[in-house]
C-alpha positions as CSV (number, residue, x, y, z in Angstrom):
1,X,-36.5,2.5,-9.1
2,X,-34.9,-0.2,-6.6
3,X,-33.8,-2.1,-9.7
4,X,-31.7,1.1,-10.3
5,X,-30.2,1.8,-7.5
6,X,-26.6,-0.2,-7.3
7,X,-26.7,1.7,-11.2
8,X,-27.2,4.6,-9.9
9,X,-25.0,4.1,-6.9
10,X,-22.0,3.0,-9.0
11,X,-22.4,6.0,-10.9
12,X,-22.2,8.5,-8.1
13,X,-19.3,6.5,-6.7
14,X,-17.7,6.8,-9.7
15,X,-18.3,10.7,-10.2
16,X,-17.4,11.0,-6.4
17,X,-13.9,9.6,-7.1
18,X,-13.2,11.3,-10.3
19,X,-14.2,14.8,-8.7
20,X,-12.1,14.0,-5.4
21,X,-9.6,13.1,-7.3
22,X,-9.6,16.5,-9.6
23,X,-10.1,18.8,-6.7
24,X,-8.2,17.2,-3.6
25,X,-4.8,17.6,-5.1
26,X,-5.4,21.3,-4.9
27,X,-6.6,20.9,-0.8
28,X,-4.8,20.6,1.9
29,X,-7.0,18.0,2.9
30,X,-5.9,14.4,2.0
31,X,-7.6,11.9,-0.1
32,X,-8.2,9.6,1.9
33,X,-10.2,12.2,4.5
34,X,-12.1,13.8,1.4
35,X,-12.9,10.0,0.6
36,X,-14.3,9.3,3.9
37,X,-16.3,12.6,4.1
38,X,-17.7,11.6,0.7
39,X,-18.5,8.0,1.9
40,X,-20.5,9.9,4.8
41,X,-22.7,12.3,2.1
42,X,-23.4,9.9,-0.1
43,X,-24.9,7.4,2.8
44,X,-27.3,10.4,3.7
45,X,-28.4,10.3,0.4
46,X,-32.6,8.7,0.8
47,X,-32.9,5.8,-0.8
48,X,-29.2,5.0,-1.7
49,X,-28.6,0.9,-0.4
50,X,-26.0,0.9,2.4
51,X,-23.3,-2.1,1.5
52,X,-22.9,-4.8,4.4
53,X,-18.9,-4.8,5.1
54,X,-17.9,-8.0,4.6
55,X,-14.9,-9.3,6.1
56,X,-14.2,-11.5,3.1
57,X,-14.8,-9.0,1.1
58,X,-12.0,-7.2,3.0
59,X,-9.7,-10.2,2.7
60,X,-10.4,-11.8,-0.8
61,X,-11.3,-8.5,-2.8
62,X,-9.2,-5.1,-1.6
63,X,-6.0,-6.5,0.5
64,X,-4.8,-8.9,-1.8
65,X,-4.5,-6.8,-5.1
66,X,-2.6,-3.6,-2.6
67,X,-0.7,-6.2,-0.1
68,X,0.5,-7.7,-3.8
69,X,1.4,-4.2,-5.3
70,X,3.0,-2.8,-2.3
71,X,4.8,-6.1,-2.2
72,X,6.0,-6.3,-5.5
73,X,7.1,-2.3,-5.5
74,X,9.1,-2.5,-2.0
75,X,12.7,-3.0,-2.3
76,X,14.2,-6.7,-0.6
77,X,17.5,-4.9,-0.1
78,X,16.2,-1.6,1.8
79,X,13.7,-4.2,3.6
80,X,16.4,-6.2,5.2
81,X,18.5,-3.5,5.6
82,X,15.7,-1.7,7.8
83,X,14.4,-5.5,9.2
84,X,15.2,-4.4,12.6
85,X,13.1,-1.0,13.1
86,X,10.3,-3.2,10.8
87,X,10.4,-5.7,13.0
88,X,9.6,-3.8,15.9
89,X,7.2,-1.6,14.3
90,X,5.1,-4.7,13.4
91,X,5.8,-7.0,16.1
92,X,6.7,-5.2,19.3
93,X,4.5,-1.8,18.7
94,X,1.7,-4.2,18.0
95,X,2.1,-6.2,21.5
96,X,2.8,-3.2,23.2
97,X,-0.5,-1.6,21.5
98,X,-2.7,-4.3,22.1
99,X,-1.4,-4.3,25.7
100,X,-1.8,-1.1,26.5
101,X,-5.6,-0.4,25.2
102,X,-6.5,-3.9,26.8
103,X,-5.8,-2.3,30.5
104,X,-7.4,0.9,29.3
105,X,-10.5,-0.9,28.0
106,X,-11.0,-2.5,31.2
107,X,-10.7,0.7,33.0
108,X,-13.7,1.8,31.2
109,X,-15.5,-0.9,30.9
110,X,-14.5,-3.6,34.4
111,X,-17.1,-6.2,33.4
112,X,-15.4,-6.7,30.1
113,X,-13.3,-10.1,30.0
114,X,-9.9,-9.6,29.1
115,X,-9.9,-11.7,26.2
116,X,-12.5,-9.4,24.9
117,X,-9.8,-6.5,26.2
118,X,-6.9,-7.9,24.1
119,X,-8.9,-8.4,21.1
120,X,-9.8,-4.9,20.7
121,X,-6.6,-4.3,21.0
122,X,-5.6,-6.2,18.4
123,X,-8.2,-4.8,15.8
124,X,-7.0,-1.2,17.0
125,X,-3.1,-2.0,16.8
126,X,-1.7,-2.7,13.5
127,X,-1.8,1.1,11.0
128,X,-3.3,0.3,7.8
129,X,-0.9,0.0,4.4
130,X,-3.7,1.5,2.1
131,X,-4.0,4.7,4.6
132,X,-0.1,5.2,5.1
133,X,0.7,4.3,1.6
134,X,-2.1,7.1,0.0
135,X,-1.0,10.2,2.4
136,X,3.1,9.8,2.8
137,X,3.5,8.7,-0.5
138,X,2.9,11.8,-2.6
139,X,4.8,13.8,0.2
140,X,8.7,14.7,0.0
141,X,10.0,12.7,2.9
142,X,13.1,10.7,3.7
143,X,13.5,8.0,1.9
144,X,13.7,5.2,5.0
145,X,10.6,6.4,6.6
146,X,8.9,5.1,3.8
147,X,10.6,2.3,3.4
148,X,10.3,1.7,7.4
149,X,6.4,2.8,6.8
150,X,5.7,0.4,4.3
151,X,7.3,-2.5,5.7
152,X,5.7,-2.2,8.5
153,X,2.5,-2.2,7.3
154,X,3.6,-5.7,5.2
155,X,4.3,-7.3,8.3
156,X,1.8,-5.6,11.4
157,X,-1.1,-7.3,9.9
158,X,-0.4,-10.8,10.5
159,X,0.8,-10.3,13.8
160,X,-2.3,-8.1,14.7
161,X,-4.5,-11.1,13.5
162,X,-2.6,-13.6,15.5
163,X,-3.5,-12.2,18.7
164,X,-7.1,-11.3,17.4
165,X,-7.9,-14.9,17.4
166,X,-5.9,-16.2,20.2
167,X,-8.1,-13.6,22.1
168,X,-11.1,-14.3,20.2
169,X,-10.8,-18.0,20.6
170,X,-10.2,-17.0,24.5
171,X,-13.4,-15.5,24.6
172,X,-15.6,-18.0,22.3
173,X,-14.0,-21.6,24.7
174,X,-12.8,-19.6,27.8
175,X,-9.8,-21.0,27.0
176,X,-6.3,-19.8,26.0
177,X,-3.3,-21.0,25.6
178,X,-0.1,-19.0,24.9
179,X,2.1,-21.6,23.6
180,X,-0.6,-22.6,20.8
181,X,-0.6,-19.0,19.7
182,X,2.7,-19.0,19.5
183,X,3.1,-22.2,17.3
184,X,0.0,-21.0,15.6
185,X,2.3,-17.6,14.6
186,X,5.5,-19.3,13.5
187,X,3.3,-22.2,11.8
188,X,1.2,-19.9,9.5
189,X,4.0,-17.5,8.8
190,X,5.9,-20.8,7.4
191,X,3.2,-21.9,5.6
192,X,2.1,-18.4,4.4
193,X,6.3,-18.1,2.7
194,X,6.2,-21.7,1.4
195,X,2.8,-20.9,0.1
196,X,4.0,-17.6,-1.8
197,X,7.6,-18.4,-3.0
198,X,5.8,-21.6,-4.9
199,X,2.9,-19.6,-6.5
200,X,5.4,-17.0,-7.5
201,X,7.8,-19.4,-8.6
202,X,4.7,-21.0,-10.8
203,X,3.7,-17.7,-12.2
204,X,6.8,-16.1,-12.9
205,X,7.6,-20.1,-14.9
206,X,4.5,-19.4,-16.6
207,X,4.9,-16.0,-17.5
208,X,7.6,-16.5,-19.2
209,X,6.3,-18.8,-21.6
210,X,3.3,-16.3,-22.4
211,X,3.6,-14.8,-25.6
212,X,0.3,-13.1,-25.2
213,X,0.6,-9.8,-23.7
214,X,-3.2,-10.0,-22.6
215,X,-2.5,-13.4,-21.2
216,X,0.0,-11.6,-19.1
217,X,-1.9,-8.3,-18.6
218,X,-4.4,-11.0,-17.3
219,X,-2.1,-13.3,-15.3
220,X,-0.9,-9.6,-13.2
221,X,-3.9,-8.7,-12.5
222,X,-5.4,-12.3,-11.5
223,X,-2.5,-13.4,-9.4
224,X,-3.2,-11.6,-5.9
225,X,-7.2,-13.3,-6.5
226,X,-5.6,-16.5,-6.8
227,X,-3.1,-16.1,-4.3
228,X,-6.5,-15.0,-1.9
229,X,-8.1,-18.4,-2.5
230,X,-5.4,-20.1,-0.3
231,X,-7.6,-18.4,2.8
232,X,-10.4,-20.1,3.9
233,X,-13.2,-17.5,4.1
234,X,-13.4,-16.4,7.5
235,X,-11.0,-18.6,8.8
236,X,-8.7,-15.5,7.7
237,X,-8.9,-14.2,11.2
238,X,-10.3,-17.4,13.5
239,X,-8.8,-20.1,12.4
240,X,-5.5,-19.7,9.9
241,X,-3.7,-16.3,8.9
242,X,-1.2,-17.4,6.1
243,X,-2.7,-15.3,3.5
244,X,-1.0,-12.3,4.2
245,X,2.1,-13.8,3.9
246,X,1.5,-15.3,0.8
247,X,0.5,-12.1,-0.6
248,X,3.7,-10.5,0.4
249,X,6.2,-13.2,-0.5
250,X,4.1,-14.0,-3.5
251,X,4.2,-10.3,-5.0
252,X,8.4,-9.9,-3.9
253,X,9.2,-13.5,-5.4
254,X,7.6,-12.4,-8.6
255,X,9.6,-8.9,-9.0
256,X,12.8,-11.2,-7.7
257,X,12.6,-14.0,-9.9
258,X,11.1,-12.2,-13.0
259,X,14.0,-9.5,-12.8
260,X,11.8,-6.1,-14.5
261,X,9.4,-3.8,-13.3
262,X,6.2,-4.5,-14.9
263,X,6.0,-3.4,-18.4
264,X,4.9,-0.2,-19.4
265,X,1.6,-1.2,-20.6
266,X,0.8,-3.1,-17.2
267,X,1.9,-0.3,-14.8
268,X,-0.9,2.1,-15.8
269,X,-3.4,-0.9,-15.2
270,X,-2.0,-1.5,-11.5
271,X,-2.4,1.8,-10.5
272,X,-5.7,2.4,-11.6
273,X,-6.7,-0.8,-9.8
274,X,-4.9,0.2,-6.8
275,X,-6.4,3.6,-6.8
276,X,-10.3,2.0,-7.4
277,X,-9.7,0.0,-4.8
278,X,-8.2,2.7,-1.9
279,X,-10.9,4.9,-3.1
280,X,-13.5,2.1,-2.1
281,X,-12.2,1.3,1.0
282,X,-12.5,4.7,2.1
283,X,-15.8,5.6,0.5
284,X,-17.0,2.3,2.4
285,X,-15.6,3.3,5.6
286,X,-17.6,6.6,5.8
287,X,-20.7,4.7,4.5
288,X,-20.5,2.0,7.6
289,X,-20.1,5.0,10.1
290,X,-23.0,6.8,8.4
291,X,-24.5,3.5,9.3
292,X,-23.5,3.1,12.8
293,X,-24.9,6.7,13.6
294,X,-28.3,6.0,12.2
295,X,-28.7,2.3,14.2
296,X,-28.3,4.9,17.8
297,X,-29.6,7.9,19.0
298,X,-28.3,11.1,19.3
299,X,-28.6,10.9,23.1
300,X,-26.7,7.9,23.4
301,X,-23.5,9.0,20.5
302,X,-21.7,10.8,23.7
303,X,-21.1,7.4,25.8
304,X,-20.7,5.6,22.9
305,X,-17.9,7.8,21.1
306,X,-16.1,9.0,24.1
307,X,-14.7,5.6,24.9
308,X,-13.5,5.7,21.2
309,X,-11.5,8.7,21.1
310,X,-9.9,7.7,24.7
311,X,-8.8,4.4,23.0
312,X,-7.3,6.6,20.1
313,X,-5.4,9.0,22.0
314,X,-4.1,5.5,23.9
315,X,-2.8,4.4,20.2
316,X,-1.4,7.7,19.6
317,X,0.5,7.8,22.8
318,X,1.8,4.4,22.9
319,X,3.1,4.9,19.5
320,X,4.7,7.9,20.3
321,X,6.4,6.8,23.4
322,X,7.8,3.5,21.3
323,X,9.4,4.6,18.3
324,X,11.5,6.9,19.8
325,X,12.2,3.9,22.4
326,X,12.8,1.6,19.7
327,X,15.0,3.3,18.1
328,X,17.3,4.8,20.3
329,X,17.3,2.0,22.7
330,X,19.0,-0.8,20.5
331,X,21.7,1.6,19.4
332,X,22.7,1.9,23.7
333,X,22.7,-1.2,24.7
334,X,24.5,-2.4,21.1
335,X,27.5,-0.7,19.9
336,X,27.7,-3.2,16.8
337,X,24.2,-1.6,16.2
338,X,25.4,1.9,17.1
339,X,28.1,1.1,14.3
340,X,26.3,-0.5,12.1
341,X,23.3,1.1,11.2
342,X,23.1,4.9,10.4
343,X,22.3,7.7,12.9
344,X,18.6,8.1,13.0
345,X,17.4,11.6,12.3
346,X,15.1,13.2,15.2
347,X,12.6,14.4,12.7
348,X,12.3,11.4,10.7
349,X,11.9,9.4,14.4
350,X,8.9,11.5,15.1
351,X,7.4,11.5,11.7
352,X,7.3,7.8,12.3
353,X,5.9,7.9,15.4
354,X,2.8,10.1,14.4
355,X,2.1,8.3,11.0
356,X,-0.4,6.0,12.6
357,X,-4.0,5.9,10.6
358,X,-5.9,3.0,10.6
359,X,-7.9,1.9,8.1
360,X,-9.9,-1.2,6.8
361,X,-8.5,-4.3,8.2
362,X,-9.2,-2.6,12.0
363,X,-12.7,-2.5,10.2
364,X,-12.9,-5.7,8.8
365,X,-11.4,-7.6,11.9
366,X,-14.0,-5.9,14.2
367,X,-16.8,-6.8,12.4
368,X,-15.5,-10.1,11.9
369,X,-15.9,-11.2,15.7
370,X,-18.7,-13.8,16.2
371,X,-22.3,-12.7,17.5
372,X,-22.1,-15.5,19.9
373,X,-19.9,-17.3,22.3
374,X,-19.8,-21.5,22.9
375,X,-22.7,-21.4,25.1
376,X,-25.2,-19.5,22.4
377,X,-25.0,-15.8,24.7
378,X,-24.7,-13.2,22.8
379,X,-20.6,-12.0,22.4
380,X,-19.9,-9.4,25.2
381,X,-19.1,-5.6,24.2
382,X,-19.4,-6.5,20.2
383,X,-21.0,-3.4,19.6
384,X,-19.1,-1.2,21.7
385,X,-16.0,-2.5,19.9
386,X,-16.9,-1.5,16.9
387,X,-18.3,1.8,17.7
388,X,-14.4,1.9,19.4
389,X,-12.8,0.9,16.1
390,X,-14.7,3.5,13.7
391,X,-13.9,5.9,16.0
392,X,-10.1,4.9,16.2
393,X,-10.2,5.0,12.1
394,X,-11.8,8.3,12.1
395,X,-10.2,9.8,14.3
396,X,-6.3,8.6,12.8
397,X,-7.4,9.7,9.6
398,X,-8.3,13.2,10.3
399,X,-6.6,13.8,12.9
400,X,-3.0,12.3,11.7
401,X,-3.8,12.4,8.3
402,X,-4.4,16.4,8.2
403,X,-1.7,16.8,10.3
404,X,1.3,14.8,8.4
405,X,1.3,17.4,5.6
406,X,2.0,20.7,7.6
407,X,4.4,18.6,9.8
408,X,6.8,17.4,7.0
409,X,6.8,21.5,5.8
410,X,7.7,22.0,8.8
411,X,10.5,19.5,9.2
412,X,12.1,20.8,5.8
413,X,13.8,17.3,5.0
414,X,16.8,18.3,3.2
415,X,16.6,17.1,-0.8
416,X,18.0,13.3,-0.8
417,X,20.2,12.5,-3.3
418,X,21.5,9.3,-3.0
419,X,18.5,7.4,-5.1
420,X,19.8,9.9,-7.9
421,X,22.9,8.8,-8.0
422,X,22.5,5.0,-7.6
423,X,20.4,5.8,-10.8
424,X,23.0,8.1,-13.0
425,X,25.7,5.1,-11.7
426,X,23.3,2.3,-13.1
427,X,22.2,3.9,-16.3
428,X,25.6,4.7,-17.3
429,X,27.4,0.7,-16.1
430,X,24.2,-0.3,-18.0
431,X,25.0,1.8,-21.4
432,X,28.8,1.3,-21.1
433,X,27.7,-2.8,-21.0
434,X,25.0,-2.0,-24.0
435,X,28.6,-0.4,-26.0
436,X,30.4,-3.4,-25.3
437,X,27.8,-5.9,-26.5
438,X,27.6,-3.3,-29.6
439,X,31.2,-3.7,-30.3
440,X,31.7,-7.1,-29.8
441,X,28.5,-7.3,-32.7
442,X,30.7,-5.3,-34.6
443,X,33.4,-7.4,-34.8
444,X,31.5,-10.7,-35.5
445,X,31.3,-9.3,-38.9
446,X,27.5,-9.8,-39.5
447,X,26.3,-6.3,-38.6
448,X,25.8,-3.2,-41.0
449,X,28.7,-0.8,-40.9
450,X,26.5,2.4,-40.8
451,X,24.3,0.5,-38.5
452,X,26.9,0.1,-35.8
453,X,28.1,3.6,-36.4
454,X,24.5,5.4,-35.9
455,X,23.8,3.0,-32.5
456,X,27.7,3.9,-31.0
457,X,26.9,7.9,-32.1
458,X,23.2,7.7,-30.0
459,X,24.9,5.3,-26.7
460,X,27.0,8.6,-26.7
461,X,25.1,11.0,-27.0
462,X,22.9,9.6,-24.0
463,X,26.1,9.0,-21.9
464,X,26.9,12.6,-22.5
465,X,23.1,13.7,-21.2
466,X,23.5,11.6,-18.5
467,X,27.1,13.6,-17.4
468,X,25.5,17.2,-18.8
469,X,21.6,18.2,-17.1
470,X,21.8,21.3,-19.3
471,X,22.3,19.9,-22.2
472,X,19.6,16.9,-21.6
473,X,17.3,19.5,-20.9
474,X,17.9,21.4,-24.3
475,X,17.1,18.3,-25.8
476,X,14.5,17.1,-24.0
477,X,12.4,20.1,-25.1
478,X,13.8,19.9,-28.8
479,X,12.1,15.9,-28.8
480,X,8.8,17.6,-27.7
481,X,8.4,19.8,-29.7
482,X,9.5,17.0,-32.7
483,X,6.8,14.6,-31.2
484,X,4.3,17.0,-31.7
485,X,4.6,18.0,-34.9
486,X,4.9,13.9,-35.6
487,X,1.7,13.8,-34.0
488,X,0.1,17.0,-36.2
489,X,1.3,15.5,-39.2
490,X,0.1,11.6,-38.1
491,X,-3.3,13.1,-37.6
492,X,-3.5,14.9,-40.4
493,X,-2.7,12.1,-42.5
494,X,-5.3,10.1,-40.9
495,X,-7.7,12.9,-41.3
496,X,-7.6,13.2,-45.1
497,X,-7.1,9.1,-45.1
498,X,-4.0,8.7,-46.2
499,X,-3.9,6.0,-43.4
500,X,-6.1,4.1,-40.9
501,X,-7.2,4.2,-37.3
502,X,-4.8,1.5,-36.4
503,X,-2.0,3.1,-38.0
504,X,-2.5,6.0,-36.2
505,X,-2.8,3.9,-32.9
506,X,0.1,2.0,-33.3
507,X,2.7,5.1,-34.1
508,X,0.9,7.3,-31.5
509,X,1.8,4.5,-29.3
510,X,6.1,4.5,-30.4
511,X,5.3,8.7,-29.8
512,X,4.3,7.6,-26.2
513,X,7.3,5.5,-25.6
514,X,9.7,7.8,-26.8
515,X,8.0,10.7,-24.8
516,X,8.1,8.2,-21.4
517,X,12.3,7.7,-21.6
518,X,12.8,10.7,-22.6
519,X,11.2,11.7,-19.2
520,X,12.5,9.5,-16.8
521,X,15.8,10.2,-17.9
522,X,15.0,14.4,-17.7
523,X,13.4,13.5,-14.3
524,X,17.2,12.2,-12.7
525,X,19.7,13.9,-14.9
526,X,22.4,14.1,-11.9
């Protein structure tokens, strides 16, 4: 039976996702909560091995392939363009965090050093990519929160770990020095960019010479595990950060330099992985808590969890108080700022501010700190800091996480429609270009007369779709209902073996494509 198990296991993880998956979209609940509550269940379950969390399973296994995507998929021109709210989202939110549940911690607990202090602070501070990412999302929300949201959570990481092991290094030596951490900060940040414009500049060089498109599928996929190897196991968080960096400047230099989107048959594969792996982490994170409660007591889970939902309600607060700080502040004491950038919008400023969960590398980092200090004694408040950070996680999650949906209904963002038309602008420069390289074919002489006529009759007809939604939409539904009577006759045919399995494959698949343009253009028409 034991030989079974991790089958067995990997099967009901599997069923647990697939089912979550099916039902939560229909829940008000999020997926990420349902996920957590599953992780929970299933580590109730007798006999079912409970995983050891790994910290380099954290940081060589689940961040690199999301930190990659996320990454690759965030726009360098609305980055820089928001650099100054990112920058003080991940940087100063994350001092002022750390500060502020380091004085709080030592109200609760005075015989904790302050190193120890500041590096649960740290592990609390930065809100998690995967958790933001997988509840705002799917949501109809302005367009800059989640670009402000997702840069943040690019950046907050690195500087989070920074502090964790200037603080943990305090509290190992007794010894701390701010000017090495800041040296430290600049020095891996350099070498985590240097690190990931050259292996982005060496993939996207070898990439293009791959004429295999499994080579390539494979080279996608393997890139944010090769990027990972750059971190020294644990030395991740004690000794050398860059890897986050490298991750992010890898996965940007790549969509920069490579100029397209993933292809169509390697956009599927991304975000299945990416879905696998946020489904993990969260499964995993009710599974260690499920742990955590089974090592104590029921007598003792009151003194144990109350110091965790104080520290949460201190993240919660500080957050709240600094975004609206942060934002409003800047455009006072600036006017270039004032004029400059555009007038934040209250609502989005608080949906910000509340948009907070923490997830995995809060996990990861807390039970990354060292069982003992230089002398051999045992490290002081480790367990009470990670009973602290589960309860942060948890309580973020459901807490925020159940609460972001109702708010944004609430808010009633007005329809944005500016992404709509930067699209209907590009696709129609970019067909008026495609007529001009047709004509300028035409006149070399070498090009079929009826050919050039049939290809300038369809670049108008979609530059007419493009300027009539009505009319797009008529013949949107007309190409369906064509494709499927294709696909009828193309399985019919293959039925009574007029042609093979691979036939059929290969034209299903020109179905597919047609079916996916003729979407995206229906999906923007204006």
């Amino acid at each position: 039976m034991e030989s079974h198990s991790p089958i067995l296991v990997g099967l009901a993880f599997a069923t647990i996702v697939v089912a979550l998956t099916a039902f939560g979209r229909r829940l008000p609940v999020p997926a990420p909560v349902l996920q957590v509550i599953a992780g929970l269940l299933v580590a109730t379950i007798p006999g079912v091995a409970m995983p050891t969390l790994e910290p380099d399973l954290v940081f060589f296994v689940f961040l690199p392939p999301i930190l990659w995507a996320a990454a690759f998929f965030t726009s360098l021109r609305e980055f820089t363009a928001n650099r100054r709210p990112i920058g003080l989202l991940a940087i100063g939110l994350v001092i002022a965090t750390t500060v502020g549940v380091a004085f709080v911690a030592r109200a609760l607990f005075p015989g904790m050093p302050w190193a120890v202090a500041v590096a649960l602070g740290a592990i609390v501070s930065p809100p998690d990519a995967v958790a933001a990412a997988a509840v705002v999302s799917r949501l109809p929300v302005p367009r800059r929160v989640i670009v402000i949201l997702e840069g943040e959570s690019l950046v907050n990481d690195a500087s989070a770990l920074v502090l964790y092991r200037s603080a943990v290094a305090a509290a190992v030596t007794g010894v701390f020095s701010l000017g090495e951490s800041i040296v430290r900060f600049f020095l891996d940040a350099g070498v985590g960019i240097l690190l990931g414009l050259a292996i982005g500049w060496v993939l996207v060089w070898a990439l293009k010479r791959t004429k295999d498109e499994v080579g390539g599928d494979s080279a996608h996929v393997g890139r944010p595990v090769c990027r990972s190897g750059f971190s020294p196991s644990k030395s991740m968080c004690r000794r050398s950060s860059p890897a986050l960096p490298v991750g992010c400047i890898c996965g940007s230099t790549i969509r920069w330099w490579s100029g397209h989107a993933l292809a169509c048959n390697r956009r599927p594969v991304w975000d299945l992985l990416v879905f696998v792996l946020n489904a993990m982490i969260f499964v995993l994170l009710g599974m260690q808590f499920t742990a955590m409660i089974k090592a104590t007591t029921l007598a003792q889970l009151p003194a144990l969890l109350a110091p965790g939902l104080i520290i949460s309600l201190v993240c919660v607060v500080v957050r709240l108080v600094w975004v609206p700080v942060a934002t409003w502040a800047p455009r006072l004491l600036s006017k270039e700022i004032a004029r400059v950038e555009a007038v934040p919008r209250p609502k989005a400023v608080a949906l910000v501010a509340w948009t907070s969960m923490r997830g995995i590398v809060s996990l990861a980092t807390a039970f990354a700190l060292p069982l003992t200090l230089a002398d051999g004694s045992p490290f002081p408040y480790r367990q009470d800091l990670l009973y602290i950070t589960m309860s942060v996680i948890l309580f973020t999650l459901v807490v925020q996480g159940c609460t972001l949906a109702p708010i944004i209904r609430y808010f009633k963002f007005a329809a944005e429609t500016h992404h709509q038309q930067e699209e209907r602008f590009a696709r129609i420069e970019a067909l008026r270009r495609a007529a001009d390289a047709l004509e300028d074919a035409a006149r070399e002489g070498w090009a079929n007369d009826d050919d050039v006529s049939w290809l300038r009759a369809e670049l108008q007809d979609r530059l007419e779709s493009h300027r009539d939604p009505a009319r797009a939409s008529t013949r949107h539904a007309l190409r369906a209902r064509m494709r499927q009577a294709e696909r009828r006759m193309l399985i019919r045919l293959r039925n009574e073996g007029a042609i093979s399995d691979e036939v059929l494959r290969e034209l299903e698949h020109e179905l597919d494509l047609d079916a996916m343009r003729g979407d995206s253009v229906l999906a923007h028409p204006h």
